[in-house]
KOLDRENFI-746726 format. One record per residue: residue number from 1; residue in three letters; chain; x negated, z, y of N, C-alpha, C in turn. Coordinates in pm, 1 decimal, padded with zeros to 6 digits, always signed. Layout:
<recs>
{NUM 'ALA' 'A' {X Z Y} {X Z Y} {X Z Y}};
...
</recs>
This chain:
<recs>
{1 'UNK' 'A' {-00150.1 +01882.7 -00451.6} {-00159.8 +01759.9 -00376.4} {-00028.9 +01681.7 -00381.2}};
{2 'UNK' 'A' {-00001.0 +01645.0 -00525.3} {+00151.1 +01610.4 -00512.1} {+00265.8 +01668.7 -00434.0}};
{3 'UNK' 'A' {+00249.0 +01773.4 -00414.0} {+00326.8 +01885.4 -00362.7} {+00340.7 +01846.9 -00203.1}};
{4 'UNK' 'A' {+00241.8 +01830.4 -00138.9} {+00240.1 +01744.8 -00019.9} {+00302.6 +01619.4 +00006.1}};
{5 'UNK' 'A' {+00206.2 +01551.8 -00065.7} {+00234.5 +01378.2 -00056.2} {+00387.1 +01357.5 -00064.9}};
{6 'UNK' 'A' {+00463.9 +01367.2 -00191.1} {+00581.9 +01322.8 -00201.7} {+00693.0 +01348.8 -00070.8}};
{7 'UNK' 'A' {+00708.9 +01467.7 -00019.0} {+00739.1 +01536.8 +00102.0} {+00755.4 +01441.4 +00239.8}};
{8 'UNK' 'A' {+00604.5 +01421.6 +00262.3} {+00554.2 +01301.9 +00312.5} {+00611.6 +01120.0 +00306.0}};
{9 'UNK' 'A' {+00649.1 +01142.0 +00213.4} {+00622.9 +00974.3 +00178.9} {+00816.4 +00983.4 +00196.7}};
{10 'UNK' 'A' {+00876.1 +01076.1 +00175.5} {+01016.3 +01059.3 +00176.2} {+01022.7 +01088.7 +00330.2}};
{11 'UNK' 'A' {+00937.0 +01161.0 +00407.9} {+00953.0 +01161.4 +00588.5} {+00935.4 +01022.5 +00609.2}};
{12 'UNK' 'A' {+00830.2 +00962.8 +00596.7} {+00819.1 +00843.8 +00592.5} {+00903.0 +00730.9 +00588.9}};
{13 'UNK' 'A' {+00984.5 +00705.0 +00464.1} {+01037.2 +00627.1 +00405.1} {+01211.4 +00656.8 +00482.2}};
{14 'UNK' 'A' {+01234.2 +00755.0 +00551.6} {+01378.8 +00808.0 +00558.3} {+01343.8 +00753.1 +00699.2}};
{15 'UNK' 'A' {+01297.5 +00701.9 +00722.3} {+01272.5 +00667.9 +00891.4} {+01348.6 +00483.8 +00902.3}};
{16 'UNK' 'A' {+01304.9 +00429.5 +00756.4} {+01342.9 +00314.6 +00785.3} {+01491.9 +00307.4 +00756.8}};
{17 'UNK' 'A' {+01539.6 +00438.1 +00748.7} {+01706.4 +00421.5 +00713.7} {+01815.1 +00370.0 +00818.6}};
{18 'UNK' 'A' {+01732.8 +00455.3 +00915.8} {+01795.8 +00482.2 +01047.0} {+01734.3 +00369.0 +01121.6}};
{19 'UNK' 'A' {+01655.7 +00277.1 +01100.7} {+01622.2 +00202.3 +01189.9} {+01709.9 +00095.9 +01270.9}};
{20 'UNK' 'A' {+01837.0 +00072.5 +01174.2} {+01939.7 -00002.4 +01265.5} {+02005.5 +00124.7 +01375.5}};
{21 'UNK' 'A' {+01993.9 +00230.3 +01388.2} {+02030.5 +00260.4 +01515.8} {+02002.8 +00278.3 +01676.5}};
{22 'UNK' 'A' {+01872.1 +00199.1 +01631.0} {+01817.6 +00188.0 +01759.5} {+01907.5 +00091.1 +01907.8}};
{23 'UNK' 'A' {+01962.1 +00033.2 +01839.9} {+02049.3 -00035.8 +01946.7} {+02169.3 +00007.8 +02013.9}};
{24 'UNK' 'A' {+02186.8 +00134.8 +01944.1} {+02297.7 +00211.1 +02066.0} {+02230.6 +00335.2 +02113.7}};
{25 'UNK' 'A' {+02124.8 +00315.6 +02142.0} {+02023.8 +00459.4 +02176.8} {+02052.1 +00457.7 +02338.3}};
{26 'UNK' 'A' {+02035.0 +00543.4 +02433.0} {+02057.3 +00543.0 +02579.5} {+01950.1 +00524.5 +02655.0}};
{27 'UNK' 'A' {+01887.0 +00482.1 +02737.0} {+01773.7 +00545.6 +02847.1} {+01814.7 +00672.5 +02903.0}};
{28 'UNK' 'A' {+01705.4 +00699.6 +02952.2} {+01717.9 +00856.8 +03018.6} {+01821.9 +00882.7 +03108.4}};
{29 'UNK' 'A' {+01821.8 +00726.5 +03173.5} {+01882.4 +00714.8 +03342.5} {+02035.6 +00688.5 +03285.1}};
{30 'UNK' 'A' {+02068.2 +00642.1 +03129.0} {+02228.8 +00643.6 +03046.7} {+02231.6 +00483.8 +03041.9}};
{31 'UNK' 'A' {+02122.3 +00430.3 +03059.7} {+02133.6 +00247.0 +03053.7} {+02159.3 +00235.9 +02916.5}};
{32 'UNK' 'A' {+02240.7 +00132.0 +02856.3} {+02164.8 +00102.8 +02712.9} {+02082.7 +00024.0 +02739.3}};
{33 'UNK' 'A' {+02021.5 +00067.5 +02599.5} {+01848.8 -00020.2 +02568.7} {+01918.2 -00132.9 +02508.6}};
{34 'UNK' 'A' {+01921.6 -00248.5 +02604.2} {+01913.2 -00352.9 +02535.7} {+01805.5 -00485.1 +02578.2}};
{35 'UNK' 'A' {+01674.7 -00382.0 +02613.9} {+01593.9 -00455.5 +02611.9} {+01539.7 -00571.5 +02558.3}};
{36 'UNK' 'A' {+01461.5 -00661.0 +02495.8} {+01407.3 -00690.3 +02372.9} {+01256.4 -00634.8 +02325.4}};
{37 'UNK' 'A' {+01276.2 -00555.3 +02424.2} {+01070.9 -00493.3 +02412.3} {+01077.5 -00366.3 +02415.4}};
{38 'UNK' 'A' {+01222.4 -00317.5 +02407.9} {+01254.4 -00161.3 +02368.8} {+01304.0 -00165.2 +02255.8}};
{39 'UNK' 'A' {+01220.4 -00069.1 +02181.6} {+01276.4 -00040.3 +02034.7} {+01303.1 +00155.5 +02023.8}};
{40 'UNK' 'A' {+01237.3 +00211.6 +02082.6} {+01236.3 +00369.4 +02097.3} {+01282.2 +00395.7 +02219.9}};
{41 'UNK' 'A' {+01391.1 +00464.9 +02225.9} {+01380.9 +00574.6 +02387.6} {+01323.1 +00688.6 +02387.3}};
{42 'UNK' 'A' {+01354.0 +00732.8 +02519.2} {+01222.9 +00839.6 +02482.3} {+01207.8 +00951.1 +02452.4}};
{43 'UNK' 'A' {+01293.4 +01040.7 +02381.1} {+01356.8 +01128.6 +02298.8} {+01224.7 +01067.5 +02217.8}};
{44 'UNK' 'A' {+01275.9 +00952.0 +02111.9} {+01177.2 +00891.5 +01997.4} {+01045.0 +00914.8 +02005.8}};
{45 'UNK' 'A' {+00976.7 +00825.8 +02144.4} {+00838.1 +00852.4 +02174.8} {+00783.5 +00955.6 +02190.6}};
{46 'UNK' 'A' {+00855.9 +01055.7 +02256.3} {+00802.1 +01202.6 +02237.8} {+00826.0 +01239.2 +02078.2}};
{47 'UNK' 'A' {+00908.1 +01196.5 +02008.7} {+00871.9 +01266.4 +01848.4} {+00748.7 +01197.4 +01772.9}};
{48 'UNK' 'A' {+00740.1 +01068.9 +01801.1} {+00629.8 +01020.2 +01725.5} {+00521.6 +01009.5 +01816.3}};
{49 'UNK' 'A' {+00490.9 +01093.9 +01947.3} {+00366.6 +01149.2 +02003.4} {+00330.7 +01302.1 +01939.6}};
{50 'UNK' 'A' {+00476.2 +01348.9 +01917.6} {+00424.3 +01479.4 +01811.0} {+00396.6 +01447.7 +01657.8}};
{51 'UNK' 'A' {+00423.4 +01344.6 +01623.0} {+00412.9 +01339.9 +01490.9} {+00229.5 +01318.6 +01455.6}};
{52 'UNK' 'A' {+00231.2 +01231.2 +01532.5} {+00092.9 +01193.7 +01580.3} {-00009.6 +01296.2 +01577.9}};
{53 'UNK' 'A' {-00008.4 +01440.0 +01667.2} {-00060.3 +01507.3 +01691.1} {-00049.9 +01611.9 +01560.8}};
{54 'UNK' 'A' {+00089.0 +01583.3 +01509.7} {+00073.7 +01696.1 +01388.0} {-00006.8 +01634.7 +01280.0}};
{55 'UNK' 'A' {-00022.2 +01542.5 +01280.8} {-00100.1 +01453.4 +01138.2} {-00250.2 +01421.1 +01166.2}};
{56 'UNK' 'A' {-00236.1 +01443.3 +01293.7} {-00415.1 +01449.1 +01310.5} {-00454.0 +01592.8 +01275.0}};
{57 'UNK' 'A' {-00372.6 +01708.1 +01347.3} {-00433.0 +01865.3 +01298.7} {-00418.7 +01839.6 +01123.6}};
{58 'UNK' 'A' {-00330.6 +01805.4 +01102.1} {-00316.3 +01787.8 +00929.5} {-00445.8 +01741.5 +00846.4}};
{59 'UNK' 'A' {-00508.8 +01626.0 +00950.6} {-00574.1 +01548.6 +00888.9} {-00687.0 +01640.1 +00858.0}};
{60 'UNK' 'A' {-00740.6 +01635.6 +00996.2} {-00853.8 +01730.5 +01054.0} {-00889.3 +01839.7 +00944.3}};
{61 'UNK' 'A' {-00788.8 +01951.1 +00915.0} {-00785.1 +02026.5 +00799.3} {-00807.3 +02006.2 +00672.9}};
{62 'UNK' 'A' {-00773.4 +01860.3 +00642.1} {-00785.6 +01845.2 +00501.1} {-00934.7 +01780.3 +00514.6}};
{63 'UNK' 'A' {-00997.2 +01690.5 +00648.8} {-01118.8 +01672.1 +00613.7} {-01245.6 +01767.3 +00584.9}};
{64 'UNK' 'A' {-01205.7 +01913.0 +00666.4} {-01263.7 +02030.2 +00624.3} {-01269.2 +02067.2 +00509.1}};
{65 'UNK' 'A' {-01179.4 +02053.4 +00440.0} {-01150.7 +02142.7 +00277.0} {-01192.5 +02005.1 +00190.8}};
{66 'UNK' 'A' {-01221.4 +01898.6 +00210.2} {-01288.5 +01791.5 +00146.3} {-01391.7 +01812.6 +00149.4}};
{67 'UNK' 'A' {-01498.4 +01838.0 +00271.8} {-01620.1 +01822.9 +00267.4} {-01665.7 +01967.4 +00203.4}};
{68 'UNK' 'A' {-01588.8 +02071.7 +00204.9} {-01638.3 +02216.5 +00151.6} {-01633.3 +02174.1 +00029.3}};
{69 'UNK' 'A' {-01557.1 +02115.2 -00032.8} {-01527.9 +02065.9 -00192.4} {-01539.1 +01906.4 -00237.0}};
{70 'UNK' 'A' {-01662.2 +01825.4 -00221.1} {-01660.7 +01714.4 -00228.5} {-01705.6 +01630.5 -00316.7}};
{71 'UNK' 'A' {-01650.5 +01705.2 -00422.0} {-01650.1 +01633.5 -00533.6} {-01509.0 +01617.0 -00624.3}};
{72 'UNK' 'A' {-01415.2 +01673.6 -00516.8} {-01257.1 +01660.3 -00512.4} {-01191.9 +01591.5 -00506.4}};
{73 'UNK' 'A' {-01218.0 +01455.5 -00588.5} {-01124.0 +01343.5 -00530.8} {-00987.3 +01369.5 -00473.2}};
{74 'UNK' 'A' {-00908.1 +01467.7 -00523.1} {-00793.3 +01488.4 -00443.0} {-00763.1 +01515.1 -00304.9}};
{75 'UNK' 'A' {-00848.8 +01585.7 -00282.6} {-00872.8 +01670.0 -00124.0} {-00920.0 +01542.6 -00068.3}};
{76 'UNK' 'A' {-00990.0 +01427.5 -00096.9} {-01079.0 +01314.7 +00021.6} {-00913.7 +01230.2 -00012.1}};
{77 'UNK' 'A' {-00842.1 +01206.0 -00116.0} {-00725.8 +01100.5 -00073.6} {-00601.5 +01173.8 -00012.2}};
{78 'UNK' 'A' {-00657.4 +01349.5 -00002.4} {-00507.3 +01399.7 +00120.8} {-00553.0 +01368.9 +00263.0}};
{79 'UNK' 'A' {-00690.3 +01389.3 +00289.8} {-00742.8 +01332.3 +00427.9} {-00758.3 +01214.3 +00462.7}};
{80 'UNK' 'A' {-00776.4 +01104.0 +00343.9} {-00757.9 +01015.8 +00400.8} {-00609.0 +00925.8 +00426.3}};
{81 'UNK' 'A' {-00498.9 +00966.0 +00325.8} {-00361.5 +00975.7 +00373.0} {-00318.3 +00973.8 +00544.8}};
{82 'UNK' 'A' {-00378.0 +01107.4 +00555.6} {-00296.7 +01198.1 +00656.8} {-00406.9 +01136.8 +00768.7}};
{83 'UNK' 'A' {-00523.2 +01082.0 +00758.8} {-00558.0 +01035.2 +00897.5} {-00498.7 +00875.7 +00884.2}};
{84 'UNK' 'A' {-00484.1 +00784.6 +00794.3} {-00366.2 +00671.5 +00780.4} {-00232.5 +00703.0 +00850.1}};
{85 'UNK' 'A' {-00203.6 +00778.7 +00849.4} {-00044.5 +00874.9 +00862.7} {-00058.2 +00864.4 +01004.9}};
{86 'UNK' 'A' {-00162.3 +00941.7 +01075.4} {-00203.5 +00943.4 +01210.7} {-00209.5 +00798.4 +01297.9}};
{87 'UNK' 'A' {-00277.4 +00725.2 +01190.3} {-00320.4 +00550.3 +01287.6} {-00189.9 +00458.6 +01293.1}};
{88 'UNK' 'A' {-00136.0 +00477.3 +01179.2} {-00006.9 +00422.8 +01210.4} {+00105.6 +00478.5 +01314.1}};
{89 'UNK' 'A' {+00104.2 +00615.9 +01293.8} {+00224.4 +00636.3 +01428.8} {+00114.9 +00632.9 +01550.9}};
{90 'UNK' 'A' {+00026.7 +00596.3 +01560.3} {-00067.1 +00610.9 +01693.8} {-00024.3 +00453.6 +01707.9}};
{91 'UNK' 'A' {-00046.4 +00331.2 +01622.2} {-00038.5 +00212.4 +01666.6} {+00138.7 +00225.2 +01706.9}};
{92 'UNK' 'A' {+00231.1 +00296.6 +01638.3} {+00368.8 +00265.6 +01685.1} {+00388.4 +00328.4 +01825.2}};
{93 'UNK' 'A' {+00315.9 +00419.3 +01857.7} {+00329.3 +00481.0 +02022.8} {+00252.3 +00402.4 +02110.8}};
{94 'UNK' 'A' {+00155.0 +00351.1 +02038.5} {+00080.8 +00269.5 +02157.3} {+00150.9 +00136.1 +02176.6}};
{95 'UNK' 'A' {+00248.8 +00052.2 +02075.9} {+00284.2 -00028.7 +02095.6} {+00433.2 -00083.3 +02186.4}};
{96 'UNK' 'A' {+00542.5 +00029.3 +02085.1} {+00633.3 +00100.3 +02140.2} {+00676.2 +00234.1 +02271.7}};
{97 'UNK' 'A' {+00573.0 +00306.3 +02266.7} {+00619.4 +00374.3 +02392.5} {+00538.6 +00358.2 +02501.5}};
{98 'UNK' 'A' {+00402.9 +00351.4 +02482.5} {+00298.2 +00338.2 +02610.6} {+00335.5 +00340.3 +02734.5}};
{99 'UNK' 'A' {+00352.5 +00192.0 +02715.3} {+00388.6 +00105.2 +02862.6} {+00549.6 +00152.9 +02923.6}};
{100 'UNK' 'A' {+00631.4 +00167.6 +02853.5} {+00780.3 +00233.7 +02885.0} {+00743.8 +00386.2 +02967.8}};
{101 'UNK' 'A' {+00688.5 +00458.2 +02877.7} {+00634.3 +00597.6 +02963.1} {+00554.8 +00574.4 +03071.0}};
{102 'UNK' 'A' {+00454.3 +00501.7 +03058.0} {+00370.4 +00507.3 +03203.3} {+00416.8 +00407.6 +03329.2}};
{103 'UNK' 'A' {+00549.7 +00345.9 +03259.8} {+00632.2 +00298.8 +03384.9} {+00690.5 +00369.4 +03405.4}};
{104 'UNK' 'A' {+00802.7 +00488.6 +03354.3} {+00843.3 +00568.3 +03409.9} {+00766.8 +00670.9 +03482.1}};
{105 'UNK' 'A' {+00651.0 +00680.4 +03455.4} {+00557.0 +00767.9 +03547.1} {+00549.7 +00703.3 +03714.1}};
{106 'UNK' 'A' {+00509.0 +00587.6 +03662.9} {+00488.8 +00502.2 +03809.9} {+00626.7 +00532.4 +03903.1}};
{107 'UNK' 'A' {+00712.7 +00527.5 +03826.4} {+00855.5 +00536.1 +03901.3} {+00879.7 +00641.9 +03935.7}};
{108 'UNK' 'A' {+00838.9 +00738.2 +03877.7} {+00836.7 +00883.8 +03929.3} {+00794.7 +00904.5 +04035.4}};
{109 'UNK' 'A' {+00666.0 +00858.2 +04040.1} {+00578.4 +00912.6 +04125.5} {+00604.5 +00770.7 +04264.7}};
{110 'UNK' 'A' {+00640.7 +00718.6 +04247.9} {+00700.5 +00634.5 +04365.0} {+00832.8 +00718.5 +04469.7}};
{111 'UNK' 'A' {+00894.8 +00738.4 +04385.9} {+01022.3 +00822.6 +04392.9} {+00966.3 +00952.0 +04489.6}};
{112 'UNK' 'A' {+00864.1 +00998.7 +04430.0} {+00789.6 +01146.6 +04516.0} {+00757.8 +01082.5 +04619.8}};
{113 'UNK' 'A' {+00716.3 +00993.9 +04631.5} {+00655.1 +00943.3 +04775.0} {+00724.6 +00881.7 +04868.3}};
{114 'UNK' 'A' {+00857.5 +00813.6 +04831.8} {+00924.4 +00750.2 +04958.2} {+01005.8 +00915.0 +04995.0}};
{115 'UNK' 'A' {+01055.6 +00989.6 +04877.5} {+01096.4 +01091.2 +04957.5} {+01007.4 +01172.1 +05022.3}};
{116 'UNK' 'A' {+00896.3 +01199.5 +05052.5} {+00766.1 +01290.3 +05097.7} {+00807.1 +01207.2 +05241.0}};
{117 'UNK' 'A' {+00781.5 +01072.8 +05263.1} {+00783.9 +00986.0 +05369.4} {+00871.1 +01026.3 +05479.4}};
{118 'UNK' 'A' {+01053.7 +01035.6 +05353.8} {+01184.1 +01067.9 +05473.9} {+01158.1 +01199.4 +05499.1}};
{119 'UNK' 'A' {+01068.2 +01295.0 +05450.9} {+01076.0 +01415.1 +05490.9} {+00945.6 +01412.1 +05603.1}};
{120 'UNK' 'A' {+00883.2 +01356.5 +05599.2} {+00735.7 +01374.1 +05662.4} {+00753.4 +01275.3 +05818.7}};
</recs>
């Protein structure tokens, strides 16, 4: 269990190192982000939409091998870790990337349609 966790907690913790570099990060389109309601571009949001997804299969697994063995206190505080692990980068994508991605969707798909128009 230790063997995990610590691993973990230094992925974790090595994240807030780098957090002053968010202000020379690019947009897709080469803008800088100098939003005030951009903190991730989207390089970022796609890693902590995978991180997300890897810590839920993570989780998921360890809630299996808890309930086969549940009288394991170790095995119920790796699942419940790793679904914590999950809610937090879920609240940082929902807060941070959401709305940035599904405006660039909108813009996308705007983009498909005035050109469909000059062609049509």
């Amino acid at each position: 269990m230790n063997k995990l966790i610590v691993p973990f907690m230094v992925l974790m913790l090595s994240g807030s190192v780098f957090a002053d570099n968010h202000k020379s990060n690019k947009d897709l389109d080469g803008s800088h982000m100098n939003h005030p309601n951009h903190l991730l571009d989207f390089k970022q949001c796609k890693k902590t939409k995978d991180g997300v997804a890897a810590f839920l299969v993570m989780a998921d697994k360890a809630w299996i091998e808890a309930k086969e063995n549940p009288d394991n206190d170790k095995k119920w505080a790796k699942a419940s870790f790793l679904s914590s692990q999950a809610s937090h980068y879920s609240t940082v994508y929902d807060v941070w990337c959401k709305d940035m991605v599904n405006k660039r969707v909108k813009m996308g798909m705007s983009k498909r349609m005035k050109e469909k128009k000059k062609k049509g």
